[in-house]
C-alpha positions as a printed NumPy array, in Angstrom:
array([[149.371, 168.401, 120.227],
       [146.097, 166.93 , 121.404],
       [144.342, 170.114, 120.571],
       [145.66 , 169.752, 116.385],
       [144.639, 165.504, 116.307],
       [141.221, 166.722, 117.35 ],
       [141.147, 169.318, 114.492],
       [142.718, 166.879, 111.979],
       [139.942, 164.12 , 112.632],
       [137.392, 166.817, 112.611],
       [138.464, 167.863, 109.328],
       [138.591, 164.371, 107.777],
       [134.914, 163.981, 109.168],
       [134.119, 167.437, 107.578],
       [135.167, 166.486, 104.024],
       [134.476, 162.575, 103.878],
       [130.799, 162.187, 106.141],
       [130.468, 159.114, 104.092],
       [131.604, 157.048, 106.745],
       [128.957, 157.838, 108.893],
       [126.127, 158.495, 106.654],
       [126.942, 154.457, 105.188],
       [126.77 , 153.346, 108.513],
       [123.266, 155.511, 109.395],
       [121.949, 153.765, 105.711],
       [122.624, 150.443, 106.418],
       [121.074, 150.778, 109.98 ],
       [117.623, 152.64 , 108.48 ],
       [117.314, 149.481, 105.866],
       [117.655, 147.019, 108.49 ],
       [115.076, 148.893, 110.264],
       [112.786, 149.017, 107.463],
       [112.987, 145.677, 106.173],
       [112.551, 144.321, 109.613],
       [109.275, 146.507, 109.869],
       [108.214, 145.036, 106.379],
       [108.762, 141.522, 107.89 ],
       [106.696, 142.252, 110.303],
       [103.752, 144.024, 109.022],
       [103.733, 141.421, 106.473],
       [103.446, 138.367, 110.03 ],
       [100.542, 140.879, 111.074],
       [ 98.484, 140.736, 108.259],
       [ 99.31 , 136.904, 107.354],
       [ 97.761, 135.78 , 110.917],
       [ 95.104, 138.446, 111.096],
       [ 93.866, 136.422, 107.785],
       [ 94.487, 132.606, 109.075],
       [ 92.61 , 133.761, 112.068],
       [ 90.152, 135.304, 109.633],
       [ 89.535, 131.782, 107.812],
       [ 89.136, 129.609, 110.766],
       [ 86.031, 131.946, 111.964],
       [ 84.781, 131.288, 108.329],
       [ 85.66 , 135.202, 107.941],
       [ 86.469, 134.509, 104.149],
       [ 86.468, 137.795, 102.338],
       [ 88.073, 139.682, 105.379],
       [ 91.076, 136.394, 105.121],
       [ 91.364, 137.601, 101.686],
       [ 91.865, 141.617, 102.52 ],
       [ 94.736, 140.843, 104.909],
       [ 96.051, 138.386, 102.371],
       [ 96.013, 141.081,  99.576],
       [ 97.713, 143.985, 101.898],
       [100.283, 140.882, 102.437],
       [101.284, 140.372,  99.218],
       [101.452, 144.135,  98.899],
       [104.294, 144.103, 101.543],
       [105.908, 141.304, 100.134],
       [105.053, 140.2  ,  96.813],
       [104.881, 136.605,  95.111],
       [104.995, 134.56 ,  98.334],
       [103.439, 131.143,  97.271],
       [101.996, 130.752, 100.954],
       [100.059, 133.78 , 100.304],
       [ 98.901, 132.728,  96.808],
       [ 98.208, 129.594,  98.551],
       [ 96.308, 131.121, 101.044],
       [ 94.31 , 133.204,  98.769],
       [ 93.131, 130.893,  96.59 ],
       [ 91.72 , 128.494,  99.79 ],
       [ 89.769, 131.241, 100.711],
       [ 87.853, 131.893,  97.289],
       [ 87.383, 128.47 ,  97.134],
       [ 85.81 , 128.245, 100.232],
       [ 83.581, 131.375,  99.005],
       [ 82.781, 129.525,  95.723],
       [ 84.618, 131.276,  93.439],
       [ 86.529, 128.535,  91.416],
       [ 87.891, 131.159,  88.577],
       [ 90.191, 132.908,  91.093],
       [ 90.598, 130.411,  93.038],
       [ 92.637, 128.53 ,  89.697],
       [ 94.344, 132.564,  89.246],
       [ 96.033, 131.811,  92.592],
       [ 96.836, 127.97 ,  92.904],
       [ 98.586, 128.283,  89.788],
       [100.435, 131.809,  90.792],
       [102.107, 129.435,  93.523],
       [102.355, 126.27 ,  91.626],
       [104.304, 128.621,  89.092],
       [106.731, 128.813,  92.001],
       [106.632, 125.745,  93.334],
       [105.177, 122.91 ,  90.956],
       [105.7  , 119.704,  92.705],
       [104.203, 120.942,  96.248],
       [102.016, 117.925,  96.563],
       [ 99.669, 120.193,  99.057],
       [ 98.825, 122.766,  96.788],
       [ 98.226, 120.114,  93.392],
       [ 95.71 , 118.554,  96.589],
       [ 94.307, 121.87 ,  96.655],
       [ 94.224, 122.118,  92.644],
       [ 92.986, 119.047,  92.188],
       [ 89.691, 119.849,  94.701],
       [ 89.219, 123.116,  92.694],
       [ 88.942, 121.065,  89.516],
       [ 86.706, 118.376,  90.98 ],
       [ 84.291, 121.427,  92.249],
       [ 84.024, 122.654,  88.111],
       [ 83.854, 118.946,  87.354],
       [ 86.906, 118.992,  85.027],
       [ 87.693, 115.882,  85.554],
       [ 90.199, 114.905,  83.041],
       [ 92.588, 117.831,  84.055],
       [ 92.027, 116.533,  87.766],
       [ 93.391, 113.561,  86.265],
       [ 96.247, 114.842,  84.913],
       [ 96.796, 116.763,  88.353],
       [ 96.338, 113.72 ,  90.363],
       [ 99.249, 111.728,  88.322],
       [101.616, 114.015,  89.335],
       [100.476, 113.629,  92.649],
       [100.494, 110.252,  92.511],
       [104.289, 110.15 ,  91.167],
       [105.078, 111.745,  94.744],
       [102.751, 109.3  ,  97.167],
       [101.637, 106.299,  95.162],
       [ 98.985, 106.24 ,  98.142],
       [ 96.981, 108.228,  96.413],
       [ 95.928, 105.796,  93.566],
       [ 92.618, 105.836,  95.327],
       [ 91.479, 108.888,  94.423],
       [ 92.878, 108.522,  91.203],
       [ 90.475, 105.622,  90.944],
       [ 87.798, 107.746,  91.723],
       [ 88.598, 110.48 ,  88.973],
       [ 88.581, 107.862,  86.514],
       [ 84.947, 106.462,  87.729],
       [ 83.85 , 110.682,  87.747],
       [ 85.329, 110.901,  83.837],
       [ 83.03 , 107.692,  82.637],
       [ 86.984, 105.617,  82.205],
       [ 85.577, 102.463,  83.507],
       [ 88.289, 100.616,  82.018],
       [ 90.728, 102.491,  83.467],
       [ 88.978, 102.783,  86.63 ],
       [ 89.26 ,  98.822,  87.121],
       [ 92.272,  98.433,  85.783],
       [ 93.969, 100.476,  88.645],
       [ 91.731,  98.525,  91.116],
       [ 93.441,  95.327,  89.904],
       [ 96.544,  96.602,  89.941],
       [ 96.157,  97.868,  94.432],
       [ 93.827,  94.39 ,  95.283],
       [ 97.348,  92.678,  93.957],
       [ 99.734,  95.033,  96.033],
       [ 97.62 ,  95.308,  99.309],
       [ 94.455,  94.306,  98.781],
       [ 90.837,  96.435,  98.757],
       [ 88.651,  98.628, 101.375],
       [ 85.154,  97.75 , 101.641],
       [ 84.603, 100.451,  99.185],
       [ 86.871,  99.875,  96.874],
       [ 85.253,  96.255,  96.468],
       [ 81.754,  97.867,  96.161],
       [ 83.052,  99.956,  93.128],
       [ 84.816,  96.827,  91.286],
       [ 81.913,  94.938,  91.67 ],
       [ 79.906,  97.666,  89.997],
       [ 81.963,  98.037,  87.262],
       [ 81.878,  94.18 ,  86.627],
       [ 78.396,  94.823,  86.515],
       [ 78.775,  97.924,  84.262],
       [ 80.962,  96.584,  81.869],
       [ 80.787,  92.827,  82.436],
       [ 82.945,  90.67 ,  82.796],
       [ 84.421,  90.874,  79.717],
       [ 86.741,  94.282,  81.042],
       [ 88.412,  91.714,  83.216],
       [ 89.098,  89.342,  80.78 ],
       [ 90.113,  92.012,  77.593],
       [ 92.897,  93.607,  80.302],
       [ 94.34 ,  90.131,  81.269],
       [ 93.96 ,  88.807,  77.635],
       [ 95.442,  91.824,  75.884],
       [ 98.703,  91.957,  77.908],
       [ 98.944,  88.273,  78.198],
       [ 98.567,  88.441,  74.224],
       [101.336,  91.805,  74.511],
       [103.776,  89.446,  76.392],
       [103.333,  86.178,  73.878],
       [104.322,  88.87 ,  70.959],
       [107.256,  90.53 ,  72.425],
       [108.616,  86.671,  73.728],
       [108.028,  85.653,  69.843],
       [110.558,  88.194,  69.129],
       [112.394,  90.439,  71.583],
       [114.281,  91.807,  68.811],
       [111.093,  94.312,  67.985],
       [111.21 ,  97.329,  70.508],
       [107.894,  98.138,  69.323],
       [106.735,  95.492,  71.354],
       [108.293,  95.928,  73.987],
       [106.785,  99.473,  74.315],
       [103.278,  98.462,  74.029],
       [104.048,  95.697,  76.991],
       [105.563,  98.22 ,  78.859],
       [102.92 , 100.737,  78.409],
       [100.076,  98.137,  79.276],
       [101.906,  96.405,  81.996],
       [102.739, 100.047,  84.357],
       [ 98.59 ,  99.923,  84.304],
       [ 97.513,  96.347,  84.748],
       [100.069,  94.296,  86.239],
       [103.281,  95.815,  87.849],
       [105.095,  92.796,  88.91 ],
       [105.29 ,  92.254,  84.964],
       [106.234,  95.723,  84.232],
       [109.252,  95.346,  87.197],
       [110.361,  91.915,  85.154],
       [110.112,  93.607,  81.44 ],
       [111.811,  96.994,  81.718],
       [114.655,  95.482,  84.01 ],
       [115.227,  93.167,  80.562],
       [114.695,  95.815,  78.335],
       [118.024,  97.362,  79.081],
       [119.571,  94.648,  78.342],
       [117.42 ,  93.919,  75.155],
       [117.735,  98.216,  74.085],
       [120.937,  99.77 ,  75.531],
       [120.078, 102.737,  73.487],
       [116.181, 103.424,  73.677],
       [116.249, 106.259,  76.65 ],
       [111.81 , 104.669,  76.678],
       [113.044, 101.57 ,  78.712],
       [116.029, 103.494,  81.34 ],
       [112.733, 105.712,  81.801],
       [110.289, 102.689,  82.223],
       [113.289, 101.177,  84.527],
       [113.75 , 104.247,  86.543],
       [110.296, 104.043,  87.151],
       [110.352, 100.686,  88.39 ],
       [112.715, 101.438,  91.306],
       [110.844, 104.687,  91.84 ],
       [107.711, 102.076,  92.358],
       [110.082,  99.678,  94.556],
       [111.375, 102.33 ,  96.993],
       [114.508, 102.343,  95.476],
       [115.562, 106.029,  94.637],
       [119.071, 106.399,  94.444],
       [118.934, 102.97 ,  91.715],
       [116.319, 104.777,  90.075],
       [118.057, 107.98 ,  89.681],
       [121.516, 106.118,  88.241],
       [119.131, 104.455,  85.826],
       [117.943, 107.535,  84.724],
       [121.034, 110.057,  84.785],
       [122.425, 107.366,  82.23 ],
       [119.771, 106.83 ,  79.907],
       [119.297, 110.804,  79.68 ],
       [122.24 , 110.951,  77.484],
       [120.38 , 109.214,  74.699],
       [117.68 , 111.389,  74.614],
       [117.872, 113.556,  71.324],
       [116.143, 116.497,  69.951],
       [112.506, 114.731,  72.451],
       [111.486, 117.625,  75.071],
       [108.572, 115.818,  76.024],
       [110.352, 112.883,  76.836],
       [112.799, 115.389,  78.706],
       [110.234, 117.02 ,  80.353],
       [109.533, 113.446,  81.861],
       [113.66 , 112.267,  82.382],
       [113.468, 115.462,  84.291],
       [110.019, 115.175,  86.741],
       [111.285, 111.696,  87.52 ],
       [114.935, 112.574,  88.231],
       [113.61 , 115.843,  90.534],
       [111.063, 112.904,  92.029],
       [113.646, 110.379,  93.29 ],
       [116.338, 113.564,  94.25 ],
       [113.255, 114.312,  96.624],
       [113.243, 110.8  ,  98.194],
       [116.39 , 111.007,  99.102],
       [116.27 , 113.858, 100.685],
       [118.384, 116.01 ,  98.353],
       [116.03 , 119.145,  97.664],
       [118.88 , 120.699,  95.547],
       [118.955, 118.679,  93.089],
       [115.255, 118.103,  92.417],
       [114.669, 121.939,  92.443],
       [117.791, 121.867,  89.604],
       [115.831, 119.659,  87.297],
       [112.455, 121.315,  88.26 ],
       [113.999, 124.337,  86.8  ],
       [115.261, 122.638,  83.728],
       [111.536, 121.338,  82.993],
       [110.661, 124.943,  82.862],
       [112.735, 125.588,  80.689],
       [112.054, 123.212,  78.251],
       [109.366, 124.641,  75.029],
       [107.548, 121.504,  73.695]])
């Protein structure tokens, strides 16, 4: 009886291996992947160590047989294009920063690191641009965004934003130096044409609130100048424009600017729905909404609008 079991099994092994041979596969891809994973560690360190003894181009070899193992990781991008920067070479240098910002685009390390490549080929009005979107993440870094507007000749500009941090915390010994300077440069008058022009913005729109025109401009000049008055006039402006999807913007921007996430992002998830046939201003419903998801700690969701923005052909 035992003998004819054995025989039975045997034959069901003979005529149906796949059993085992499944089992053998799935073992030899674990295997392999692991060993990927691995050679892929090997080379990754072998190149940070590389860097740090100012090693550059032998950083980058290791990097390259690491993407080799396992392509489009934006640490290795990342990685790469530190090193050619540190060699000089700002054209690849760009190749790579944006190969990783294509996978991540609101890392506020790597737009850093974009933002230094830029500086080094002087284009400073896309460092500019760069450094706003930094800025929406940490508004600390206003000061540098200062600086990029003294680097592109926007004097006016430039002072404007100095106003606008001596109100909120006051200046550095530096940034004193550079107002004074551009009092000098400018005169006086800068001062006075900023204060007078949105002073002169505000009279309009309290002549007649019924104009959203006005409002706009206000708004526009106030987010620059004078925050407490853009906190005052796009908290009214809802009231004023239930339907212009501008102000909920403006207003989720506000509470962005007040620490207030979670307001900003009810602001903004109902004023969305009266945005029509306007990617740009999409594009921007979206980066703020991804923003304020990110404050709260709720990656998900800002990597779900993040995606929409890319999705978006303006």
């Amino acid at each position: 009886m035992i003998k004819r079991i054995v025989f039975i099994v045997f034959l069901g092994l003979l005529y149906n291996p796949f059993c085992i041979v499944a089992q053998d596969s799935i073992a030899i891809a674990e295997d392999i992947e692991e060993k990927k994973l691995l050679q892929f560690q090997e080379y990754f360190f072998k190149a940070l160590s590389d860097k740090s003894i100012n090693n550059y181009q032998k950083s980058i070899e290791n990097l390259e047989a690491s993407n080799e193992i396992l392509p489009n990781n934006k640490s290795v991008y990342f990685e790469l294009s530190k090193n050619y920067l540190l060699l000089n070479k700002t054209r690849e240098a760009k190749v790579y920063i944006d190969k990783a910002l294509n996978i991540e685009s609101s890392n506020i390390w790597m737009l850093l690191h974009l933002v230094a490549i830029q500086k080094k080929e002087r284009n400073f009005k896309e460092a500019i641009k760069t450094q706003l979107k930094i800025v929406d993440q940490n508004p600390k870094q206003r000061i540098e965004l200062v600086r990029l507007y003294y680097f592109n000749k926007q004097y006016t500009d430039a002072l404007s934003l100095i106003n606008t941090l001596e109100q909120e915390n006051g200046l550095s010994k530096n940034l004193k130096q550079l107002k004074h300077s551009l009092e000098l440069r400018k005169g006086t008058i800068v001062k006075k044409e900023i204060t007078e022009d949105l002073s002169s913005l505000i009279a309009n729109f309290e002549k007649n609130q019924t104009t959203f025109k006005n409002l706009k401009k206000l708004l526009d000049s106030a987010i620059k100048s004078d925050v407490q008055t853009f906190h005052k006039y796009s908290k009214l402006g809802i009231d004023l424009f239930p339907a212009q999807p501008f102000i909920y913007l403006s207003r989720g921007k506000s509470l962005q600017m007040q620490k207030k996430p979670q307001e900003a992002i009810d602001v903004l998830e109902s004023g969305f729905d009266f945005v029509i046939e306007n990617p740009s201003l999409e594009i921007q419903f979206y980066n703020s909404l991804a923003k304020s998801y990110t404050r709260i700690n709720n990656p998900t969701k800002a990597k779900e609008y993040l995606e929409k923005v890319k999705k978006i052909k303006i």
